[in-house]
C-alpha positions in Angstrom: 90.4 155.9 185.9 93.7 154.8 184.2 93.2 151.8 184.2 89.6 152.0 182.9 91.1 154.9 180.3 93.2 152.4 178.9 90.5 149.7 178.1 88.7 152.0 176.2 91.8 152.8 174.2 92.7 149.0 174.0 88.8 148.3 173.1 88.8 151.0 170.8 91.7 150.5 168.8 90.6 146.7 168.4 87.4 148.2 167.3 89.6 150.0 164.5 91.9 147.0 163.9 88.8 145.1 162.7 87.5 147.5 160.9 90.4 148.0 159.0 90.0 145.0 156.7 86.5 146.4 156.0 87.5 149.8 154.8 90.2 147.8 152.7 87.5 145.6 150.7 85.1 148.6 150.2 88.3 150.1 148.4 89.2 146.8 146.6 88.2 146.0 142.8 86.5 143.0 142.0 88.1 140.3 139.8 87.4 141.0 136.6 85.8 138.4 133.7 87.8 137.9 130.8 84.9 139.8 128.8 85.5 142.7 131.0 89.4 142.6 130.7 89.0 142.6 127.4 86.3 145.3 127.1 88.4 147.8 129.6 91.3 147.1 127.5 89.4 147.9 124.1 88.3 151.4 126.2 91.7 152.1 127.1 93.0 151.1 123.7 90.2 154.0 122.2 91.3 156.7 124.1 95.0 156.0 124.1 94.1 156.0 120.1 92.1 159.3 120.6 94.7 161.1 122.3 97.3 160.0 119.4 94.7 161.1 116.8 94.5 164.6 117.9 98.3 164.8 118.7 98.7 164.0 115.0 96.0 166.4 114.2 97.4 169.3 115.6 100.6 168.8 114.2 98.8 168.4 111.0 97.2 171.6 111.1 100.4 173.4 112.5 102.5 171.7 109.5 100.0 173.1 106.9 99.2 176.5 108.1 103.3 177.2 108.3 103.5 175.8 105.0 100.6 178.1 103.5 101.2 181.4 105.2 97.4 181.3 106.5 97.0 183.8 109.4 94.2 184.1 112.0 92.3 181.8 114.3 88.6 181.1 113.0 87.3 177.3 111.7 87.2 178.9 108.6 91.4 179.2 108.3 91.8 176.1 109.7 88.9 174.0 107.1 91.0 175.7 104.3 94.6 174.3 105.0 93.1 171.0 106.7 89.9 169.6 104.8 90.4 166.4 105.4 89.5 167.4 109.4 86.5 166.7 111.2 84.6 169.9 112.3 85.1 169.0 116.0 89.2 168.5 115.7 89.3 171.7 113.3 87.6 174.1 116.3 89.9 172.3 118.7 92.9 173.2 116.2 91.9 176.6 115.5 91.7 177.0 119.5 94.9 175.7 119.9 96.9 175.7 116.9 96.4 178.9 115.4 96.8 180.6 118.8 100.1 179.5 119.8 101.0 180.3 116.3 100.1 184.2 116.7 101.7 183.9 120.0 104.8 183.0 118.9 104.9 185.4 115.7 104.6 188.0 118.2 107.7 186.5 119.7 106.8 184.1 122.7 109.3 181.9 122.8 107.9 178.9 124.6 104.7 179.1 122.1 107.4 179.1 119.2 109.2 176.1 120.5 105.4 174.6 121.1 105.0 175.2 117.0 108.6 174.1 115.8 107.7 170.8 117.5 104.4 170.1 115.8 105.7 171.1 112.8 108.4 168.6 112.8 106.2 165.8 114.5 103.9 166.4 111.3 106.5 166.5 108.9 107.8 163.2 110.1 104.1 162.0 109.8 103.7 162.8 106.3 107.0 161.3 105.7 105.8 157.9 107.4 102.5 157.8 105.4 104.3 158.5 102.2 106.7 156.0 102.5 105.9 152.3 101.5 105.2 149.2 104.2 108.4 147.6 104.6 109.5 144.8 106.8 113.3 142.9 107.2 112.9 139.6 105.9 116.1 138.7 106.9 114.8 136.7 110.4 111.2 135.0 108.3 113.1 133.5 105.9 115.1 130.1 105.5 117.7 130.0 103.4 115.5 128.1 100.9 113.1 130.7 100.3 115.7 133.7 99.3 115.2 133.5 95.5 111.7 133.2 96.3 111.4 136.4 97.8 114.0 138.3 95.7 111.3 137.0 92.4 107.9 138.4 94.4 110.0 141.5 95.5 110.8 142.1 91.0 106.4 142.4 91.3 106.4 141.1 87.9 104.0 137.7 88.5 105.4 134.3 88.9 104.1 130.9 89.7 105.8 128.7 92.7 105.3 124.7 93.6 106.4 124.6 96.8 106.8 120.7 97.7 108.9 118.5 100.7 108.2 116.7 104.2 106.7 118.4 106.7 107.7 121.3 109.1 109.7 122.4 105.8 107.9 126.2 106.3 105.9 125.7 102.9 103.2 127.3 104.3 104.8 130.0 106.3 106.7 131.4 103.4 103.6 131.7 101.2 101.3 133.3 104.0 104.5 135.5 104.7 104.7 136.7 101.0 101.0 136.9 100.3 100.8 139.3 103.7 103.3 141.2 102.8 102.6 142.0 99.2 99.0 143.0 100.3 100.1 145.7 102.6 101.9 147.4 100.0 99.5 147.0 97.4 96.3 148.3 98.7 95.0 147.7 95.2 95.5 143.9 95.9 93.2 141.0 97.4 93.8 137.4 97.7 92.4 134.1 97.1 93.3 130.7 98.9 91.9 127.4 98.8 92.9 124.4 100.7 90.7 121.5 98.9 89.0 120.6 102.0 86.5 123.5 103.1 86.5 122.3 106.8 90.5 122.3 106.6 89.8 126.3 106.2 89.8 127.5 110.0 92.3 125.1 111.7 95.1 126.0 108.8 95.4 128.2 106.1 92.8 130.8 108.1 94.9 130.7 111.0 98.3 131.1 108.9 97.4 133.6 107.4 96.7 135.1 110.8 100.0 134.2 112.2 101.7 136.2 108.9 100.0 139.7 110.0 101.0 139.0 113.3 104.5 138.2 112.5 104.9 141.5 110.0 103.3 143.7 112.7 100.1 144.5 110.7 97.4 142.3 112.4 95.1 145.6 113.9 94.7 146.3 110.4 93.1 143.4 109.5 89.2 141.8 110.9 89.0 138.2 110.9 85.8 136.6 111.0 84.6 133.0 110.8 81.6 131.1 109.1 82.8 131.6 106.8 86.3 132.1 107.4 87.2 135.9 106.0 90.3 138.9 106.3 89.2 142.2 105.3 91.3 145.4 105.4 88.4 148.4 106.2 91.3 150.9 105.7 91.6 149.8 101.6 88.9 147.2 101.2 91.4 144.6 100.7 90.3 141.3 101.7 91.4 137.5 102.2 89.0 134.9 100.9 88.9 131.5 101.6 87.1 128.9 100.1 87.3 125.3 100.1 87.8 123.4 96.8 84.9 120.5 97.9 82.7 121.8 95.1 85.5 124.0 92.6 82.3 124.4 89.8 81.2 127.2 92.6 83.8 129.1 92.4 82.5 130.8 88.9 80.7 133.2 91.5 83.8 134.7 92.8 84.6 138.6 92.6 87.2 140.3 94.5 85.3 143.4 96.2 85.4 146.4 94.2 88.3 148.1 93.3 90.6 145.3 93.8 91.6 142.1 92.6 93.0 138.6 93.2 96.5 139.0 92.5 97.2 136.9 95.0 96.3 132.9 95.1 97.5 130.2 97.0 96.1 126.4 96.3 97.1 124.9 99.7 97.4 120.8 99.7 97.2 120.8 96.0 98.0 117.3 95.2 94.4 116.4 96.8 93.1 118.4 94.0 91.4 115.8 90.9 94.6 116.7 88.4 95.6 119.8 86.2 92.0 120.1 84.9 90.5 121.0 88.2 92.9 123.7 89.6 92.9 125.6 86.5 89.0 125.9 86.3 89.4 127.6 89.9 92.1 130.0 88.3 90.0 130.7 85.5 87.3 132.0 87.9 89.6 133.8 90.1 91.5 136.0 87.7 89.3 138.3 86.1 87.8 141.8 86.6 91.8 142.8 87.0 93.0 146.2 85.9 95.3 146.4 82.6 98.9 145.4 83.6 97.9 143.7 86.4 100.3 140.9 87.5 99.5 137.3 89.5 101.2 135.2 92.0 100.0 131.8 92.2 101.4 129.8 95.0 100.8 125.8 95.3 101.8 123.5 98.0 101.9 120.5 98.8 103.9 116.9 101.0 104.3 114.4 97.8 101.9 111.7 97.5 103.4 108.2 98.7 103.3 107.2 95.0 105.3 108.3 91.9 101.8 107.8 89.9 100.0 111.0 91.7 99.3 113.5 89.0 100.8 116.3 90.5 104.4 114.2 91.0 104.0 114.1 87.2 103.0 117.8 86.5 105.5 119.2 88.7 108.2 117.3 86.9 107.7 118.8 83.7 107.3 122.0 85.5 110.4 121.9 86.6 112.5 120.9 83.6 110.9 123.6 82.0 111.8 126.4 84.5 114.1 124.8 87.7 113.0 128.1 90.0 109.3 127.6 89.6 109.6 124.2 91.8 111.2 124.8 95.5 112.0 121.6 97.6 112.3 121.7 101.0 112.6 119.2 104.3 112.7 120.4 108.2 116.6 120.2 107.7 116.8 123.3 105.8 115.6 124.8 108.1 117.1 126.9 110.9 117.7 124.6 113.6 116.2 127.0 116.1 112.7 127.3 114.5 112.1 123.4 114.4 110.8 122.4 118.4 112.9 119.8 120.0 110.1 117.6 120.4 109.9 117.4 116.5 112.9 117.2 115.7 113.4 114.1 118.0 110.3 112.5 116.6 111.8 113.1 112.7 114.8 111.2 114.0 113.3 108.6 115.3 111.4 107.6 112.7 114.3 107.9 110.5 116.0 105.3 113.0 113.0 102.7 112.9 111.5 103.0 109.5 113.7 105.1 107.1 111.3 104.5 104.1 108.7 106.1 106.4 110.7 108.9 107.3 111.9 109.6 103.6 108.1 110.2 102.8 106.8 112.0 105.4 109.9 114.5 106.9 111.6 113.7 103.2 108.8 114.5 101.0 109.6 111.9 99.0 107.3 109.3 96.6 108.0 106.0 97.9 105.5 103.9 96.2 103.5 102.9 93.3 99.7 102.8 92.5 96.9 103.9 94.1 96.5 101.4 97.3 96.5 103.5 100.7 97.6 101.1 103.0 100.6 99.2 101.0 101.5 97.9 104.3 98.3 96.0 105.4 97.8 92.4 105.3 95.0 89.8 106.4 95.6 86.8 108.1 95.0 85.3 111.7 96.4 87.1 114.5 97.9 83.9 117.1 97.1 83.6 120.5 101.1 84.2 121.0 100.6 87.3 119.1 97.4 88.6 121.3 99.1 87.6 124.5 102.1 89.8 123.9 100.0 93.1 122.7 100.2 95.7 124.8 97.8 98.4 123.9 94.4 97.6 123.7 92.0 100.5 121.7 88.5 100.5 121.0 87.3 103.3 118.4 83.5 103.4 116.6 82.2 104.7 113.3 78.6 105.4 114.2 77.2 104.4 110.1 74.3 106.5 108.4 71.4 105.0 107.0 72.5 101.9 104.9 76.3 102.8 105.8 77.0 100.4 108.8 77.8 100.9 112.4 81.2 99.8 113.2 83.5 99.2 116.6 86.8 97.7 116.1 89.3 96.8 118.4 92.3 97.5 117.8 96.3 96.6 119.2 99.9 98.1 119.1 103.0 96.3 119.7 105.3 99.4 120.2 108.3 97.5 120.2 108.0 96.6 116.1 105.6 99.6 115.2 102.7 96.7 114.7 98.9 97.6 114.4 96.5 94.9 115.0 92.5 95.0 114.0 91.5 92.1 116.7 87.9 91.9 117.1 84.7 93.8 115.3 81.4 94.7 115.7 78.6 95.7 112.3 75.7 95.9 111.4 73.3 98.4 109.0 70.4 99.9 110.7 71.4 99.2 114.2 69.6 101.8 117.0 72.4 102.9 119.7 70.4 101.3 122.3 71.2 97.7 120.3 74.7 98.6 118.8 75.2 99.7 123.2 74.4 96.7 123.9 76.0 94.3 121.5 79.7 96.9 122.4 79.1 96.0 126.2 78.3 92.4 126.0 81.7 91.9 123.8 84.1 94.6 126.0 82.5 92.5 129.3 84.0 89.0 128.1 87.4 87.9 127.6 88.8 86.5 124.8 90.0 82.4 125.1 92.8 81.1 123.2 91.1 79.1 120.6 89.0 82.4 119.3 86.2 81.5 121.9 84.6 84.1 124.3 84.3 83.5 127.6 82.1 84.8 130.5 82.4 88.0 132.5 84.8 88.0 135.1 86.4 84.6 134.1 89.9 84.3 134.4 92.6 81.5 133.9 95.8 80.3 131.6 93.1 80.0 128.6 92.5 83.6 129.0 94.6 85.7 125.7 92.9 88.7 126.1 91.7 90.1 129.5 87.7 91.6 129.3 87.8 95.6 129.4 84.9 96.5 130.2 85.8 100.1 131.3 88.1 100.7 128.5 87.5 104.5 127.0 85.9 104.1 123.3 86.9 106.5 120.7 84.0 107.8 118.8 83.4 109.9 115.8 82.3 113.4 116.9 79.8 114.1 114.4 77.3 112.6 116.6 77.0 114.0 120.3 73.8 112.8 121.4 75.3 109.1 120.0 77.8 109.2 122.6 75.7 110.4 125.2 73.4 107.2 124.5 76.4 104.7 124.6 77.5 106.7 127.7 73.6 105.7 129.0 74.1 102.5 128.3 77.7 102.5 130.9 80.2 102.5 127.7 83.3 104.9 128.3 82.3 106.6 125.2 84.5 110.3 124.2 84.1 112.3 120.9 87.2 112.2 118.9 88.2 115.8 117.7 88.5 115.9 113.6 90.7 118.6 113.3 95.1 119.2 113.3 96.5 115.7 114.3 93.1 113.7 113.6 91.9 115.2 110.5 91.3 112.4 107.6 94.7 113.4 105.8 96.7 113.4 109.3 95.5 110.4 111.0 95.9 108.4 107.9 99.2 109.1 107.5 100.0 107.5 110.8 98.1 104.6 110.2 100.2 104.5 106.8 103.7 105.0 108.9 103.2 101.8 110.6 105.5 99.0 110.2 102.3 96.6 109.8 98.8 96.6 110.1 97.4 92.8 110.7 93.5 92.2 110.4 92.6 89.0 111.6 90.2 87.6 109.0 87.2 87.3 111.6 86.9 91.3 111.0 85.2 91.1 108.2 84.7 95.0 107.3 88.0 96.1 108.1 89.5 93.0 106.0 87.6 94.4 103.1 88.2 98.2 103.8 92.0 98.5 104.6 94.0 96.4 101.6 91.7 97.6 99.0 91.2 101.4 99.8 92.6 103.5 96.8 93.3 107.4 96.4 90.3 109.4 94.2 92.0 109.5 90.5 91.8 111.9 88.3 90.2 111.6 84.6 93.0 110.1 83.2 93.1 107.5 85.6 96.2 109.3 88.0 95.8 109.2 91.8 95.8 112.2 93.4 96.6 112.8 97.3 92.4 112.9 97.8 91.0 110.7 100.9 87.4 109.2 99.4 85.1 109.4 101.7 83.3 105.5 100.7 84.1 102.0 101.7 86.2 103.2 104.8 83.8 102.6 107.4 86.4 100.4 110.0 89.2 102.6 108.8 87.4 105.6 110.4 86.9 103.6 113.4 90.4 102.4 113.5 91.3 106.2 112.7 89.6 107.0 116.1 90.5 104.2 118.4 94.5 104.9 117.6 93.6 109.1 118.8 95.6 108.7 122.0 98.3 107.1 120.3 98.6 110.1 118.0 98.4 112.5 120.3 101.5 110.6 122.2 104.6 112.4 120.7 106.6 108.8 121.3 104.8 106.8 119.5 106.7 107.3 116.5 
């Protein structure tokens, strides 16, 4: 019987062991989505607000029925010394409220504490939204940018050319200023345009983000996209950003009602077409502005590499005519501690290997003359010494449009002296993917012989210069998915290059231009044509500007793309 007792207890207890776990993942929540997680936390965000709201409420009513001598408990009392009240929080006032308040006139001391408190919480409250937004500057801004702020902080208007290398916080200080004055001028809106409208989104948009966050204000501000917008519901304030790709359009812009753009920021300004240009988009801009209103115009810009840009020119009779109005800055002014490590290595050694490079682009200064783009490109045979020793080899396509032509280059990089080679290329107008396909894996599938001859797949031997790569990735432009899915079809290694940050036109060209030498061997015939005679868009007058055209640069786009990994690399300087 014991024995048989204890079986059942053993069996049973096993029975509840086991069913343990069961109970446990009845009681256990599911993982939640991201969506979800977000949407629980915008619930709990609601009511967390909702219980605030009526906190403040109640010490609203409490400060103004002390402060008016109203007596009683009805809606009515409440309405009179709170109008600005929805009926709902007045009955829950007057419930509340009003009754503690008799309570303690008739000498209920907790209920008289209960009162003192909300009338102190609400005086405090009134005292908050009285007084102006204010923020310490004293950890946002590098020493450079002091008098900057001290001249916005007078509110009296002013115009600022902010110029120097990069990572000089050009941009940060303007987004910083243009937040700031905005939230304590609800009267206020502002305008920015980079000259690129597709720029928008990956900077100036997402700047101007960063700069609410930083001051603490970002709730009070919804961001959308397409296009890129801030608005302020509270005030009707809003951000607008608009590219400069077609500036005649901007006669159509209004601030909403009731404000107006006292704010503007020309970001990248030197890719503008000259003086003529930028001031037809501030004539547009500052209008429908209340009397006295004032303006702060912000430009920015990294110097051209040559001392002919227009805006070199400009800003050097604007700053012999008033010193402050120019501000020149490099990542050495800086705090050390807000430049990243990684940069600041990368700025170094640049300014080891190539110091003319380095003066340009972390210097911000003009080193050049003229127009050319690519001072440092030459044509002439690449040796069979020179191929044997390359160590890179990159492949990158421009896929053409209509009478434009397709292009594929290969390209090389000797890291060792900084050297960019165009090897071999592939063109042709009107091509199908299915032939250009073809003709790209036929060439990547045979190795090169020393002599400039092609040999066959798989052959191999002391005439071989160049091994065949037949598997090697091929950097494509992005604009064209379904292009890269066909080359893809056709067993090509083909990937989208992104055309944003790092590879955008401006970007990727500048690390083209920081090479120590591009060599085009003479049997690429496009790229020999493109690279030594591509120029910067002038103005009227004849200036340069800082303006990519977007003509005649078919192998440079493709050269752009095949060197993406090597920009992306933070030690290929």
């Amino acid at each position: 019987m014991g024995k048989r007792t204890n079986r059942a207890r053993k069996t049973r207890g096993r029975a509840e062991r086991g069913a343990a776990p069961a109970a446990a993942c009845a009681n256990l929540k599911p993982v939640r989505t991201a969506e979800e997680a977000r949407e629980l936390g915008r619930r709990g965000g609601i009511a967390s607000g909702e219980a605030r709201r009526r906190k403040r409420d109640m010490a609203a009513v409490a400060t103004a029925i002390l402060a008016s001598g109203a007596k009683g408990e009805s809606r009515e009392v409440i309405a009179a010394v709170a109008p600005d009240l929805a009926d709902e929080d007045a009955t829950v006032a007057a419930a509340v409220v009003a009754g503690q308040i008799a309570s303690a006139q008739g000498g209920n001391a907790q209920s008289a504490r209960f009162v003192a408190e909300l009338d102190e919480r609400g005086r405090l409250a009134e005292r908050r939204e009285d007084a102006p937004f204010c923020r310490d500057f004293g950890m946002l801004l590098a020493p450079p940018y002091v008098a900057l702020h001290r001249a916005v902080e007078r509110d009296e208007g002013l115009e600022r050319w902010l110029h120097g290398g990069r990572f000089s916080g050009k941009s940060s200080v303007i987004s910083l200023e243009i937040a700031y004055g905005l939230m304590r001028h609800p009267e206020r809106s502002a305008f920015v345009m980079p000259k690129i409208g597709n720029d928008i989104e990956g900077g100036v948009f997402e700047q101007m983000l960063w700069a609410f966050r930083r001051l603490g204000c970002e709730a009070e501000w919804a961001a959308t996209k397409r296009p890129c917008r801030l608005a302020r519901p509270s005030t009707g304030q809003v951000v607008t950003f608009k590219g400069g790709d077609r500036t005649d359009k901007t006669k159509a812009i209004k601030a909403p009602g009731g404000t107006y753009y006292a704010y503007q920021w020309i970001s990248e300004v030197d890719q503008f077409g000259g003086m003529r240009e930028v001031r037809t988009v501030l004539q547009s801009v500052t209008r429908d502005a209340p009397e006295g209103a004032v303006y702060f115009r912000f430009f920015d810009y990294n110097p051209p590499r040559s001392r002919d840009a227009w805006v070199n020119g400009h800003v050097a009779e604007v700053e012999a005519a008033d010193p402050a109005a120019v501000i020149s800055t490099t990542y050495l002014d800086m705090p050390r501690e807000w430049v990243p490590e990684q940069v600041y290595r990368d700025a170094e050694a640049l300014r080891e290997l190539d110091p003319e490079s380095w003066e340009h682009e972390w210097g911000g200064v003009p080193t050049g003359y003229g127009a050319e783009v690519f001072r440092r490109a030459e044509v002439r045979s690449v040796t069979d010494e020179e191929r044997r020793s390359i160590e890179y080899h990159l492949y990158g396509v421009d896929w053409g449009f209509s009478t434009d032509p397709f292009v594929w280059v290969k390209a090389g990089y000797v890291r060792s002296t900084r050297t960019l080679y165009v090897l071999d290329e592939i063109s042709g107008a009107g091509l199908s993917n299915a032939e250009s396909a073809r003709m790209v894996a036929d060439r990547m599938s045979r190795p090169r012989l020393a002599g400039g001859g092609l040999g066959e797949p798989g052959q191999d031997g002391p005439e071989v210069v160049e091994d065949a790569e037949p598997y090697a990735e091929v950097l494509c432009d992005s604009a064209e998915p379904k292009s890269v899915a066909d080359f893809r079809a056709e067993g090509i290694e083909a990937s989208s290059v992104p055309k944003q940050g790092a590879h955008n036109v401006r970007n990727s060209v500048r690390w083209l231009q920081d090479r120590a030498a591009i060599v085009i061997d003479p049997s690429c015939e496009v790229a020999a044509r493109e690279l030594p005679c591509y120029q910067y868009a002038l103005t009227r007058d004849g200036k340069p500007t800082g303006m990519l055209p977007d003509a005649d640069n078919h192998a440079i786009d493709a050269l752009r793309y095949a060197v993406a990994r090597l920009i992306d690399d933070p030690t290929m300087v």
